[in-house]
N, C-alpha and C positions, 0 to 999 in steps of 0.2 A: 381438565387442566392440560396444556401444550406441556412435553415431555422433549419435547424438543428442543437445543441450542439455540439461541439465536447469534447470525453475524452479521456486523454491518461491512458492508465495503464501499469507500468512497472511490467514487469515479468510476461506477461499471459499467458502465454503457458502450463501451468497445475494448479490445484487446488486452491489457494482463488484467485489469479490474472485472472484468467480465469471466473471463475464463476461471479467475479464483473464485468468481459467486457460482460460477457453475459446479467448479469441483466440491464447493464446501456443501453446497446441495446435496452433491451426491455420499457427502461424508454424513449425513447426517442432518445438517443445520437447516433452518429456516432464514432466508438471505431477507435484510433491508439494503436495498442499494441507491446510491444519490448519483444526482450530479446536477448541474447549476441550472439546466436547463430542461422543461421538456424536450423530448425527442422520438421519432421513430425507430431511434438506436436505442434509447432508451426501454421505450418499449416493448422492443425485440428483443430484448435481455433479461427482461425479468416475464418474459410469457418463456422464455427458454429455459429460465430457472423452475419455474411452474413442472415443466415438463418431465426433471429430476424429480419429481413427488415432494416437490419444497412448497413452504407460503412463500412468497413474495413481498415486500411491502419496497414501492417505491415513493423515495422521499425528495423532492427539489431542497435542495441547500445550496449556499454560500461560504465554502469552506472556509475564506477569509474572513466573514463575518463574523465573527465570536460570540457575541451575541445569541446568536442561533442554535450555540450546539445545545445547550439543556432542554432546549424544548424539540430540539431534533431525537436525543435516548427518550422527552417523553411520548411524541409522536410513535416512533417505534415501537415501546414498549405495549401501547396503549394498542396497537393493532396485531404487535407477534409475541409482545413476550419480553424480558430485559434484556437488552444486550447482553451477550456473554464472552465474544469473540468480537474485537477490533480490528477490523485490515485497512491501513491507511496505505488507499493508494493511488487517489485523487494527488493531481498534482501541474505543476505549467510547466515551461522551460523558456526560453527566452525570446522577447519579442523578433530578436535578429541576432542573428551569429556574425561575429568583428571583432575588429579588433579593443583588446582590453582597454587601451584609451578612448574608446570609443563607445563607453558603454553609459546607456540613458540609467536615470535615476528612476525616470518610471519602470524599465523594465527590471532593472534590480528590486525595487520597493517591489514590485510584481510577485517578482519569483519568491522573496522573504515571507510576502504577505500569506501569500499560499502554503507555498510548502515547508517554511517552519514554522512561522508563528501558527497561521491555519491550526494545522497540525498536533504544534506542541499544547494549545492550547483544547483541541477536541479530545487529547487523550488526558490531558488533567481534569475533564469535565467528565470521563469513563471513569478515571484513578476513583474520583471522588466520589460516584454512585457505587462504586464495588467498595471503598472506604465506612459506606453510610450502609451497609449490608452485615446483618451477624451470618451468613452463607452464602458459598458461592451461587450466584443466578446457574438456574440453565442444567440442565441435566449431562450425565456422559463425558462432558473433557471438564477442564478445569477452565476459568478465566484466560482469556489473553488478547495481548495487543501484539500484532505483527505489521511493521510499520516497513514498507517499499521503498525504500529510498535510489541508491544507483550507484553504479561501479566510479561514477563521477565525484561520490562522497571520499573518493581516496586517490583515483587519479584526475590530475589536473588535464583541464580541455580549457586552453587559452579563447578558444573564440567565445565559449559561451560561458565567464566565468562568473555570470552573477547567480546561474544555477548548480558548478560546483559547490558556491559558498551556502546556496542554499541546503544542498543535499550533503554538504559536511556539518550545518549545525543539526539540520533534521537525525542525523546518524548520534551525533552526542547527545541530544535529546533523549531519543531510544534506550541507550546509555542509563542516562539519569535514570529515568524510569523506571528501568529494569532491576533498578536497585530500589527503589523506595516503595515500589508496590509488589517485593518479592515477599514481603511477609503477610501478605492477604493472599498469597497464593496466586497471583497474576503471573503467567508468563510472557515474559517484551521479549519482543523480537526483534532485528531487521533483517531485513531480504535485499540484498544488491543485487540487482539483473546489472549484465553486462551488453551486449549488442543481443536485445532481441526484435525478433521480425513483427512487426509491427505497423498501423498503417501511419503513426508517426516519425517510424526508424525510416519510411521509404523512399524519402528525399536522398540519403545518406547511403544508404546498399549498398552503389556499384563504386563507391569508393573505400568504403570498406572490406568487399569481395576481396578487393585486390591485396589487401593488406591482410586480410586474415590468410588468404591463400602463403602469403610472406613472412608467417608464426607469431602477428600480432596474437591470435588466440591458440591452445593448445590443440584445440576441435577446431580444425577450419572450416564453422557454417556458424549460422546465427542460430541464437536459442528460441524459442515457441513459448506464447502466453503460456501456453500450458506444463511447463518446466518448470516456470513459475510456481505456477498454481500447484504442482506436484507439492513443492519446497513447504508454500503457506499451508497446504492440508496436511502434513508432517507436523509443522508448528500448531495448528489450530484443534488439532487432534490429543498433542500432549505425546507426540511422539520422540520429546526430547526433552523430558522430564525434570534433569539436571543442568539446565543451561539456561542462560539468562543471557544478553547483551551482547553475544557476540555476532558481528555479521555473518549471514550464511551468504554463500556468494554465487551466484546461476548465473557464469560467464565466461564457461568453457576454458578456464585456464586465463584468460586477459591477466589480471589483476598476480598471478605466481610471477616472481623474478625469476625470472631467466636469461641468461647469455647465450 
């Protein structure tokens, strides 16, 4: 019998979802990693994971799809083991940046459909297999969901604001959760990254540079998937034992008031 943890991580196929399959490998777990599509990136991330001394299992899903997720934990299960560790960190952001009157309904219904609903409904489909369990899955840490959301869940970004809205309910979500599956022992998390380097942040850099050089952040550089990933193996580890719901926040000071 596998004595091993299992995690899944949505969207790992490049930058912070990747880096988190990599560390949680090396914490221990055997990683399921999705994303919507095959890919060579794909690919190359779970034969990376492999190479931490992890199994792999990669699974194509449709986060939006809801549908999908109960046969997606039993897919998983059926080739590593039950899920035991959640990391949602599949996700969109907006078809175009503009202005707020100017914002499509498709791309709003986009960002909702993904990154809360998605979301909220793939951790009520975990809630309810650890719910239907007289013991925790999984050897070593305890249950948990750690759920990515973004330093956008609190501050407002007028051009792209169909995915603050999204990444403020996804944050209250996290929230709920954290309360109703703390007496099974489940730890929720969320993780707000702030400006990290990324090959989606790279449109965005060199105007940022100039601003963080100007005490937009407390650390004037951008953060690394793998800062990230530090925060989520902390959390997926049980190395915060007594905490539930509060955001932990990987964004160099951004999100502290200050004058």
């Amino acid at each position: 019998m596998n004595e091993r943890p299992v995690a899944l991580v949505t969207g790992a196929r490049r930058g912070i979802g990747r880096a988190i399959a990599l560390e949680l490998a090396s914490a221990g777990f055997d990683i399921a990693i999705t994303d919507i599509a095959a890919s060579a990136e794909l690919d190359d991330a779970r034969d990376a994971v492999t190479t931490r001394g992890a199994r792999c299992a990669v699974q194509l899903s449709d986060l939006a799809d809801i549908a999908q997720h109960d046969s997606l934990f039993g897919a998983i299960e059926e080739r590593l083991g039950p899920v035991t560790c959640l990391v949602n960190n599949a996700g969109v952001s907006v078809m175009s940046r503009g202005d707020l009157l100017d914002v499509s309904p498709e791309s709003y219904d986009r960002c909702l459909q993904v990154n809360t609903r998605g979301t909220f409904f793939l951790m009520q489909a975990f809630g309810r297999r650890i719910a239907r369990t007289t013991a925790a899955p999984g050897a070593n840490y305890p249950p948990s969901i750690i759920t990515i959301t973004s330093s956008n869940a609190v501050a407002a970004s007028v051009q792209r604001g169909e995915y603050c809205v999204s990444k403020a309910g996804l944050s209250m979500a996290t929230t709920l959760f954290s309360l109703r599956l703390a007496d099974f022992g489940v730890g929720v998390y969320e993780v707000q990254p702030g400006f990290i380097e990324t090959e989606m942040t790279a449109p965005s850099k060199a105007r940022y540079d100039v601003q963080m050089e100007h005490g937009l952040t407390a650390i004037k550089r951008w953060g690394t998937p793998q800062e990230v990933a530090s925060a989520v193996r902390t959390l997926a580890t049980g190395g915060l034992p007594y905490s539930i719901g509060q955001p932990i926040r990987i964004d160099g000071g951004l999100l502290v008031h200050k004058y």
